[in-house]
PQR file of N, CA, C, O and H, with PARSE charges and radii, in Angstrom:
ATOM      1  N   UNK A   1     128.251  13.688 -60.378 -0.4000 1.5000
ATOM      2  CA  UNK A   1     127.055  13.446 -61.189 -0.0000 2.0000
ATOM      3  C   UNK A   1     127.403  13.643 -62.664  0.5500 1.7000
ATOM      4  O   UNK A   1     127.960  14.667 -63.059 -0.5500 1.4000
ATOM      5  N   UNK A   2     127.033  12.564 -63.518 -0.4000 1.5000
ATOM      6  CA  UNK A   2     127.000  12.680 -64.784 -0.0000 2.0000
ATOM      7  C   UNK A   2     126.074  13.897 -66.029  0.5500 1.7000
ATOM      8  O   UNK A   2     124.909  14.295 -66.034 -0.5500 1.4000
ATOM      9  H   UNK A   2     126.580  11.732 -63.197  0.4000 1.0000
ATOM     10  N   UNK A   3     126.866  14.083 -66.655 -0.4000 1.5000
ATOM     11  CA  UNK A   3     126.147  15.305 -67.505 -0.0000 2.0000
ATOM     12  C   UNK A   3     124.984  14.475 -67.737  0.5500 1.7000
ATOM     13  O   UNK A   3     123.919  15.051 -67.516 -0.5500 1.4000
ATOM     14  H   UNK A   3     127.812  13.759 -66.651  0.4000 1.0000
ATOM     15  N   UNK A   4     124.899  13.156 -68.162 -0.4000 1.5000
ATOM     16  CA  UNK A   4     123.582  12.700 -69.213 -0.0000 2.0000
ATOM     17  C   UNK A   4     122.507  12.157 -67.564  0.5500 1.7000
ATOM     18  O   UNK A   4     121.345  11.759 -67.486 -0.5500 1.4000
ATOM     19  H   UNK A   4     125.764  12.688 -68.342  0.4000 1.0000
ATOM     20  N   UNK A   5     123.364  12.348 -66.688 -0.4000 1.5000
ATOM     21  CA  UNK A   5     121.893  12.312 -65.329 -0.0000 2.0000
ATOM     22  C   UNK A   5     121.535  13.367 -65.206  0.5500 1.7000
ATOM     23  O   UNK A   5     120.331  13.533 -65.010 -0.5500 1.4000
ATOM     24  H   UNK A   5     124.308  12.671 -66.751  0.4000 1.0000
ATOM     25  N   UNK A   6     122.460  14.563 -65.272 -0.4000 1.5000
ATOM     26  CA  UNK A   6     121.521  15.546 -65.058 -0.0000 2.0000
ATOM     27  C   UNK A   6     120.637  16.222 -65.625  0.5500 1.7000
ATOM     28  O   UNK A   6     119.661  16.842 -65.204 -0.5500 1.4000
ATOM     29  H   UNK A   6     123.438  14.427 -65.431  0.4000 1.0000
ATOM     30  N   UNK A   7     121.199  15.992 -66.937 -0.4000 1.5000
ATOM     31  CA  UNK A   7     120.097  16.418 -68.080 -0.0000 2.0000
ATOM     32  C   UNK A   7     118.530  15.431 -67.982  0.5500 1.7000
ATOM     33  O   UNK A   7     117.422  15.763 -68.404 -0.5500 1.4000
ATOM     34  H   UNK A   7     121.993  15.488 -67.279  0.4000 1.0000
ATOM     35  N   UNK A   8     118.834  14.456 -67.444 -0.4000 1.5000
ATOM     36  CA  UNK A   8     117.438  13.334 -67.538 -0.0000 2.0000
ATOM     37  C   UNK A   8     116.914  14.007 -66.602  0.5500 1.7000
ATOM     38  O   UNK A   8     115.695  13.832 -66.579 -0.5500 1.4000
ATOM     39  H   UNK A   8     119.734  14.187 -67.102  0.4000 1.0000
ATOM     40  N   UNK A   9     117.392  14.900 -65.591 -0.4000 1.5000
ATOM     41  CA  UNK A   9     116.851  15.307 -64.231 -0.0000 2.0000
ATOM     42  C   UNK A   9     115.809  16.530 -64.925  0.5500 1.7000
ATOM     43  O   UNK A   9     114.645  16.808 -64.638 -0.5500 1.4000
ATOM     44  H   UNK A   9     118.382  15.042 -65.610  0.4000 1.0000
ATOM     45  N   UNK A  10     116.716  17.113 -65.927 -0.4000 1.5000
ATOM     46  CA  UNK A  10     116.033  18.495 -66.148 -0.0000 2.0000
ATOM     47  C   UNK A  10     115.166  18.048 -67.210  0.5500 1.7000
ATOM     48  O   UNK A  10     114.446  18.970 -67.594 -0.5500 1.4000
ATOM     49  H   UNK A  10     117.662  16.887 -66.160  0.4000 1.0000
ATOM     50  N   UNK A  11     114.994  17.066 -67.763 -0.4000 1.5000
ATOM     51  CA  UNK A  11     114.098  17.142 -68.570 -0.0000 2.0000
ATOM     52  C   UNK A  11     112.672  16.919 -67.671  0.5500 1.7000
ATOM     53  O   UNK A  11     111.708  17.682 -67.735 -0.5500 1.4000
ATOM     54  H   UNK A  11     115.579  16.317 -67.451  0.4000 1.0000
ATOM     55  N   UNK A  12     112.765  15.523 -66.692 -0.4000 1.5000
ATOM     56  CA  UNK A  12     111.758  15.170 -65.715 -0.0000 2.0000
ATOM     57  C   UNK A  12     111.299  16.247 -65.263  0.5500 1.7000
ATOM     58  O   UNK A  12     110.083  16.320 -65.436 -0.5500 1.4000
ATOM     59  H   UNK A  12     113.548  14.903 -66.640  0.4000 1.0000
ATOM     60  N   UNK A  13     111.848  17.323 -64.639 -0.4000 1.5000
ATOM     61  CA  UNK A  13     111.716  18.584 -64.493 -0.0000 2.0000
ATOM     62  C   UNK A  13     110.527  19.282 -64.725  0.5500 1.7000
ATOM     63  O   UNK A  13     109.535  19.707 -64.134 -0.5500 1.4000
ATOM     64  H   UNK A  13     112.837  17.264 -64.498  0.4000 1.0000
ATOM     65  N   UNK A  14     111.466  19.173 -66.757 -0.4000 1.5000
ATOM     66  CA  UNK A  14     110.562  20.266 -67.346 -0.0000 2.0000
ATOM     67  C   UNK A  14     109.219  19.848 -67.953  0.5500 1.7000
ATOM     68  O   UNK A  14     108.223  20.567 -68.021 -0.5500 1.4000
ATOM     69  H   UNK A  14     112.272  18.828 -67.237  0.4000 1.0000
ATOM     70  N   UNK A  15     109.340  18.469 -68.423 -0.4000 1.5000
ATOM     71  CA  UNK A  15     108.073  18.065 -68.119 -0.0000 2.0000
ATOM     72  C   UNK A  15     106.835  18.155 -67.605  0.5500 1.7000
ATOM     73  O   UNK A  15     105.738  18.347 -68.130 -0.5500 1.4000
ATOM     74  H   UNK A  15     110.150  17.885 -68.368  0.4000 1.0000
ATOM     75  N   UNK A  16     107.382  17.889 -65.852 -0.4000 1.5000
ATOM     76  CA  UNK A  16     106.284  18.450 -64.498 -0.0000 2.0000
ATOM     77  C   UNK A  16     106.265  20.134 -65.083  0.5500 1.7000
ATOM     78  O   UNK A  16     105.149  20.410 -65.524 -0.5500 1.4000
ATOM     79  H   UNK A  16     108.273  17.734 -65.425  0.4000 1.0000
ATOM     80  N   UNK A  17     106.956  20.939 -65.146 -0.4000 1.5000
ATOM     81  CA  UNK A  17     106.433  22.167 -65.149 -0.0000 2.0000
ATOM     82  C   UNK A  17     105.538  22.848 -66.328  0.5500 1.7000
ATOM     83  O   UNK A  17     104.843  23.864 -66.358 -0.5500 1.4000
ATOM     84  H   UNK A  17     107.862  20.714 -64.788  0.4000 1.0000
ATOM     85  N   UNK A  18     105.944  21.577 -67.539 -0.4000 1.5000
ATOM     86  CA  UNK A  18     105.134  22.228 -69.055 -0.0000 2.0000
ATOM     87  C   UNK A  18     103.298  21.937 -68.109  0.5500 1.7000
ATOM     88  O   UNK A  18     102.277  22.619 -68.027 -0.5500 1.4000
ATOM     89  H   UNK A  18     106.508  20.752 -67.515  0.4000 1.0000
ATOM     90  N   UNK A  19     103.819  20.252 -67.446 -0.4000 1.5000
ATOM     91  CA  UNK A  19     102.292  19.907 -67.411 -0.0000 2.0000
ATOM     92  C   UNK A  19     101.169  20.974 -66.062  0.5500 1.7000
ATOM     93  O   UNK A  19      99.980  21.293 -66.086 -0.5500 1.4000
ATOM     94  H   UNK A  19     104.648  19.697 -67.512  0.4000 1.0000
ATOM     95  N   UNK A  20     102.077  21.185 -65.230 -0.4000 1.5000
ATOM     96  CA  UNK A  20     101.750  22.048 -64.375 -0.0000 2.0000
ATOM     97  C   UNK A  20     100.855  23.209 -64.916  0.5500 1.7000
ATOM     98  O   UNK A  20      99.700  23.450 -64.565 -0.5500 1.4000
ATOM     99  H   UNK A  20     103.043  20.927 -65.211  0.4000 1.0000
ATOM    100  N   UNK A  21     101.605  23.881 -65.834 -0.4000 1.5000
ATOM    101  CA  UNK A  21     101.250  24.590 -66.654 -0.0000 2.0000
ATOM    102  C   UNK A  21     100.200  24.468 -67.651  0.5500 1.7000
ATOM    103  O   UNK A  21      99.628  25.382 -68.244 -0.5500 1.4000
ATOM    104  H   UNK A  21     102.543  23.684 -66.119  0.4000 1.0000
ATOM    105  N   UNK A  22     100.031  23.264 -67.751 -0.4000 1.5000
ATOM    106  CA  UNK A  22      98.563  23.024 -68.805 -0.0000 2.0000
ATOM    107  C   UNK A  22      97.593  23.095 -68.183  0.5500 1.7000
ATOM    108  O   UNK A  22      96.570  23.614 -68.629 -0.5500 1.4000
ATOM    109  H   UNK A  22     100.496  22.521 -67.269  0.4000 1.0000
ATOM    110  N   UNK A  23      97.743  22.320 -66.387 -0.4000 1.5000
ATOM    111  CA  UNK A  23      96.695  22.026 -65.811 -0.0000 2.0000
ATOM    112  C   UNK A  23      96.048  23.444 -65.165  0.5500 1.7000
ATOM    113  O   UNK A  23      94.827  23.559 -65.068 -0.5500 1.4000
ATOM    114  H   UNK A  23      98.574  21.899 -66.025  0.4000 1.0000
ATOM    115  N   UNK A  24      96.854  24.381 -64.785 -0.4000 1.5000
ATOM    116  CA  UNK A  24      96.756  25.700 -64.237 -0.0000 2.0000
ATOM    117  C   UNK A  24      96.057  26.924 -65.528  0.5500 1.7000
ATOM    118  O   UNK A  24      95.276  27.815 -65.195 -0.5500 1.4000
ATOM    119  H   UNK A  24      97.846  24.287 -64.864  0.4000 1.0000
ATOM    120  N   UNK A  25      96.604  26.685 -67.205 -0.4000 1.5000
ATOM    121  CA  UNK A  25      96.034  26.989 -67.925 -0.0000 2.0000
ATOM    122  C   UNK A  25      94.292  26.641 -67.707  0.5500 1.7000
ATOM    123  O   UNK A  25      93.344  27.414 -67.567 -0.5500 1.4000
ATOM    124  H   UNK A  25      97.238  25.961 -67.476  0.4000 1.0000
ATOM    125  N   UNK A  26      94.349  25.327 -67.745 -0.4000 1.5000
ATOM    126  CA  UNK A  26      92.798  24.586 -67.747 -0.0000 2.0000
ATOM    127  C   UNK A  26      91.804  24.995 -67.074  0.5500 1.7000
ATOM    128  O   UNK A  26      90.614  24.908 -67.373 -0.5500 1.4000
ATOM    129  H   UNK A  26      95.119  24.699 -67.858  0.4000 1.0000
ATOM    130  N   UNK A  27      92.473  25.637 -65.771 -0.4000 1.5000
ATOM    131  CA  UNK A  27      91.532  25.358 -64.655 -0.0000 2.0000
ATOM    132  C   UNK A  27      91.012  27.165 -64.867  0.5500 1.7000
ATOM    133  O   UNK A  27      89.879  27.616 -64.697 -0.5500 1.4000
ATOM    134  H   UNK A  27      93.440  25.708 -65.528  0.4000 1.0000
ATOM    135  N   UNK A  28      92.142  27.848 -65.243 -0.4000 1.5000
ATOM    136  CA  UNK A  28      91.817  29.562 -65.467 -0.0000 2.0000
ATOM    137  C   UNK A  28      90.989  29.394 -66.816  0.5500 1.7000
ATOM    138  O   UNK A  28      90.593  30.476 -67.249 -0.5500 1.4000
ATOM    139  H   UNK A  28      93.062  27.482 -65.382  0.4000 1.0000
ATOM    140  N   UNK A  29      90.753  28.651 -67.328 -0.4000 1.5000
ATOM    141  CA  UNK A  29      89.866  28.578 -68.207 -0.0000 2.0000
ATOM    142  C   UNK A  29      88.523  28.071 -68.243  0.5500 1.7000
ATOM    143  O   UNK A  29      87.516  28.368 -68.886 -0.5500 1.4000
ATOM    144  H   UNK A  29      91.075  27.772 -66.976  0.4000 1.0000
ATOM    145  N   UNK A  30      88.868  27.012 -67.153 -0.4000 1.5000
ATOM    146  CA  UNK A  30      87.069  27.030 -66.609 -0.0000 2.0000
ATOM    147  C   UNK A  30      86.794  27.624 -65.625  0.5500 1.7000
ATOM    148  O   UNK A  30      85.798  27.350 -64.956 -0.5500 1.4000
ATOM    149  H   UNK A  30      89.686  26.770 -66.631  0.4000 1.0000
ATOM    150  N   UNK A  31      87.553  28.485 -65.358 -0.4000 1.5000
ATOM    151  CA  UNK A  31      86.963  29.590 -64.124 -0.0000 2.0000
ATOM    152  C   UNK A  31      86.149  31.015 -65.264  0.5500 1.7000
ATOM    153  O   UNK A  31      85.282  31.808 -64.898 -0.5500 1.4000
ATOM    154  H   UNK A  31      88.362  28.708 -65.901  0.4000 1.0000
ATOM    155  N   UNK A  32      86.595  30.956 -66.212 -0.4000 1.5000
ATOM    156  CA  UNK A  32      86.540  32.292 -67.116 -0.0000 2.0000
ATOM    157  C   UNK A  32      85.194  32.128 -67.504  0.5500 1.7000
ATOM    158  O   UNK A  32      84.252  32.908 -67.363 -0.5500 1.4000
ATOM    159  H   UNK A  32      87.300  30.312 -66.510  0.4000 1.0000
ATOM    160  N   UNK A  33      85.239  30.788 -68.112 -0.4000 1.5000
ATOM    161  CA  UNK A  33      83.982  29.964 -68.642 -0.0000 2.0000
ATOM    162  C   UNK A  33      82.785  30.321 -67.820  0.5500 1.7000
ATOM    163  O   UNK A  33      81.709  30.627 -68.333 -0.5500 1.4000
ATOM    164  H   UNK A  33      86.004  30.154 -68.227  0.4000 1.0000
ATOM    165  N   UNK A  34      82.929  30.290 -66.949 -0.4000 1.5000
ATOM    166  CA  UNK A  34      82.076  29.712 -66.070 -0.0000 2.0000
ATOM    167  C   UNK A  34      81.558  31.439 -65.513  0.5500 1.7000
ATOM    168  O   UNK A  34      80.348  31.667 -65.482 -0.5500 1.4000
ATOM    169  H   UNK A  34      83.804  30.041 -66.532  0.4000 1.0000
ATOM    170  N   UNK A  35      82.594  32.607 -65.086 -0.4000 1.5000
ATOM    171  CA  UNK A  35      81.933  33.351 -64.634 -0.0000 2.0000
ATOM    172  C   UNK A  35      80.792  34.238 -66.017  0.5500 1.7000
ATOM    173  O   UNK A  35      79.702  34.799 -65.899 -0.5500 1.4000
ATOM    174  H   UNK A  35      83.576  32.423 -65.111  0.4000 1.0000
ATOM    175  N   UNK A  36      81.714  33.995 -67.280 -0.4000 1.5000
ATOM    176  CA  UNK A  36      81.326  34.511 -68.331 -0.0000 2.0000
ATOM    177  C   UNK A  36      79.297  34.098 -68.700  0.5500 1.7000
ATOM    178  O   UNK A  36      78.271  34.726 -68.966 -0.5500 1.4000
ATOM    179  H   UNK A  36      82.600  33.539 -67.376  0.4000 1.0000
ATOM    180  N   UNK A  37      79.794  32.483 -68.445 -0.4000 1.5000
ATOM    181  CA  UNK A  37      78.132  32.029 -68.280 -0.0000 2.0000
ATOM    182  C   UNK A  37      77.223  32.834 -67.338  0.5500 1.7000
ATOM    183  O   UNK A  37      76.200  33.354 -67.784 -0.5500 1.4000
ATOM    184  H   UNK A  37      80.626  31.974 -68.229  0.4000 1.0000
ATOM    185  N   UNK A  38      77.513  32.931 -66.265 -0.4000 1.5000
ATOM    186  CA  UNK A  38      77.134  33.617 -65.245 -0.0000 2.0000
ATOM    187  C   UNK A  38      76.449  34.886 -65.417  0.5500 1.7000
ATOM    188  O   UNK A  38      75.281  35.163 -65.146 -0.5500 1.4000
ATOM    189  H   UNK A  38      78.345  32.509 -65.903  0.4000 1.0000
ATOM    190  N   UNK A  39      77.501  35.719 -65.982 -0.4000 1.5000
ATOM    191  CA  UNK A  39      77.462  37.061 -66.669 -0.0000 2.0000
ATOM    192  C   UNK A  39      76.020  36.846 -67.287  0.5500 1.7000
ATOM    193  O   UNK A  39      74.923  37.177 -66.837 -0.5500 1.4000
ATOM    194  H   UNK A  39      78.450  35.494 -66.202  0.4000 1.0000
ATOM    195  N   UNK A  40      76.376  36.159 -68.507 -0.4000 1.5000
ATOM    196  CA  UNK A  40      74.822  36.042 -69.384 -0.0000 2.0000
ATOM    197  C   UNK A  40      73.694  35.929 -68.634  0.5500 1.7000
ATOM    198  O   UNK A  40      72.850  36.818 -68.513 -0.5500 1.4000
ATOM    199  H   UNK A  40      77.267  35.890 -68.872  0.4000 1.0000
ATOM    200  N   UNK A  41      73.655  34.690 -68.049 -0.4000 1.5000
ATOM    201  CA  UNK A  41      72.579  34.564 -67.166 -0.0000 2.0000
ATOM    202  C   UNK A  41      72.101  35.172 -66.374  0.5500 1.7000
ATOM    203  O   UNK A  41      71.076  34.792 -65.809 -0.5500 1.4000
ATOM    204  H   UNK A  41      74.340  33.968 -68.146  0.4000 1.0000
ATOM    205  N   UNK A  42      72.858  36.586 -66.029 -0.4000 1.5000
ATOM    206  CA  UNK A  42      72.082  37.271 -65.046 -0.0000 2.0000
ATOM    207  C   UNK A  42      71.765  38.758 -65.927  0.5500 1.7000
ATOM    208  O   UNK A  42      71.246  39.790 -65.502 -0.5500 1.4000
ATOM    209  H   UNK A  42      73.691  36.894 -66.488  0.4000 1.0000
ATOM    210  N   UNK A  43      72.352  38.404 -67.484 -0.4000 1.5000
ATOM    211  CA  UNK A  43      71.481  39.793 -68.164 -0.0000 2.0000
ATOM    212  C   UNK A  43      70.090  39.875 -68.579  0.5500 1.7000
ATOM    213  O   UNK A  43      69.642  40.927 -69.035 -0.5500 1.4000
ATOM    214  H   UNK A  43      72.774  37.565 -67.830  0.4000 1.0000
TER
END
């Protein structure tokens, strides 16, 4: 295997894992959102 395939490998990679990571950010953020609303609404 070529150095410049494997590097294309790790970038594809790291890509999936930055975006993984945004989407998993996102979702702990409308979970936060959401219990925080909650919170209010039941003071």
């Amino acid at each position: 295997m070529s150095v410049v395939a494997s590097l294309e490998n790790f970038v594809v990679y790291y890509k999936l894992y930055i975006s993984a990571m945004v989407v998993r950010v996102a979702a702990a953020r409308k979970i936060a959102l959401r219990q925080l609303l909650c919170n209010i609404a039941q003071n």
